[in-house]
N, C-alpha and C positions, 0 to 999 in steps of 0.2 A: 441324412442317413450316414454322415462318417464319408462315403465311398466317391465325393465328388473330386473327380480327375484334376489334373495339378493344374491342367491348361485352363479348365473352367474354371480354377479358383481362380487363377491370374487375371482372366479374363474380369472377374468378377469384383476384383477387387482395384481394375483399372491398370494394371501393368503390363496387360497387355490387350492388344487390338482383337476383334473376334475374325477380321481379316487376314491378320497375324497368325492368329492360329491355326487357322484353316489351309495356312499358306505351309507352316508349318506340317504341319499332319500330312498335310500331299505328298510332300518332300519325302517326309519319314516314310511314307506307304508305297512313294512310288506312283501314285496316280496324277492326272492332271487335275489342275486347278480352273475354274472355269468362271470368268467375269459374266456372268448373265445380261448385264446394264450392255454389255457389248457384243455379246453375244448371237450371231441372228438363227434362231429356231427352224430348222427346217420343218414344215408341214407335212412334210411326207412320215417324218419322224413320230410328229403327233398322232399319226394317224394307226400307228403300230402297237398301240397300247390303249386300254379305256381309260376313259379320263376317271371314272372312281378310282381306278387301280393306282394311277397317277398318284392321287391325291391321297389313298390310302398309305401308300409307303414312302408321300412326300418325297418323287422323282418326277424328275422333267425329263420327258425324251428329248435329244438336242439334234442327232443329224444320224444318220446310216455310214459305217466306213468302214471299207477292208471287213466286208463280211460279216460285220457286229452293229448292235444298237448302243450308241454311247448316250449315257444318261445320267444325269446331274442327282446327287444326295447332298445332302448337307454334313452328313458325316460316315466315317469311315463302318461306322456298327453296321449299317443300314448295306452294305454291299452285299454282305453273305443272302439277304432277304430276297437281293437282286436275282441271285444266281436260282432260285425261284421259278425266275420269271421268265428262262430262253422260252418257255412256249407259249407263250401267248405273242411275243413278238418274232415266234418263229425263226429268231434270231439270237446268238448267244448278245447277251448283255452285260456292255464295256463299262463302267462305269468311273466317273467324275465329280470330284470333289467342287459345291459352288457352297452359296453363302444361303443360310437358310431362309433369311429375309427377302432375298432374290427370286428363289423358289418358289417363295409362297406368292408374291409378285406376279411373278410370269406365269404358275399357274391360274391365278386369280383372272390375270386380263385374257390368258388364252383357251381359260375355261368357255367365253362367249364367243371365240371368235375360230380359232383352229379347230377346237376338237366339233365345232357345229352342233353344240348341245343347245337343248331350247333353254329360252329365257328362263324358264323356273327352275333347273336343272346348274342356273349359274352357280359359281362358288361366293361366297364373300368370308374373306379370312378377318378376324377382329383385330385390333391393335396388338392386342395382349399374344396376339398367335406369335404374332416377327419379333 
């Protein structure tokens, strides 16, 4: 469509990392950056949000601080979506820059396990999703 952002060309065309980028864009916006592989999920977090809604706007809740839910997007568009959402987690929502393949990850494994949805109710993301 013409309108693809400089970073994703770069990204696209191999000159630069999508880590990079990501790392980048934080920077720029001010928000944190957030390694998910290292990351440990609080449960109490998971528990502040439905896991559709989760997976609908492709955010992970990650821990409760200072009054707020901070929760992992993979890109800066998706925050304003956030703001959204202080009521369903009863909490305003901080939001954090992670890596989309991370996301889909973490939600994928903690689809069966944290949010206690039943086996049929699991996620499975395809290859082609990350």
């Amino acid at each position: 469509d013409g309108k693809t952002a400089l970073g994703e060309t770069l990204v696209n065309a191999g000159l630069l990392s999508r880590t990079d980028l990501q790392t980048a864009l934080a920077r720029k916006m001010g928000y944190a950056l957030v390694d998910l592989e290292r990351f440990p999920v609080d449960p109490a977090a998971l528990a502040l949000l439905p896991l559709r809604l989760a997976i609908s706007h492709r955010m992970l809740p990650l821990l409760r601080h200072e009054g707020g839910l901070i929760v992992a997007v993979d890109r800066p568009a998706r925050i304003l979506k956030l703001r959204q959402l202080d009521g369903y987690a009863k909490l305003p929502i901080v939001p954090a820059l992670a890596l989309k393949a991370q996301i889909l990850v973490a939600l994928n494994r903690l689809s069966g396990e944290g949010w206690n949805v039943n086996p049929s109710e699991r996620v499975t993301f395809f290859d082609t999703a990350v």
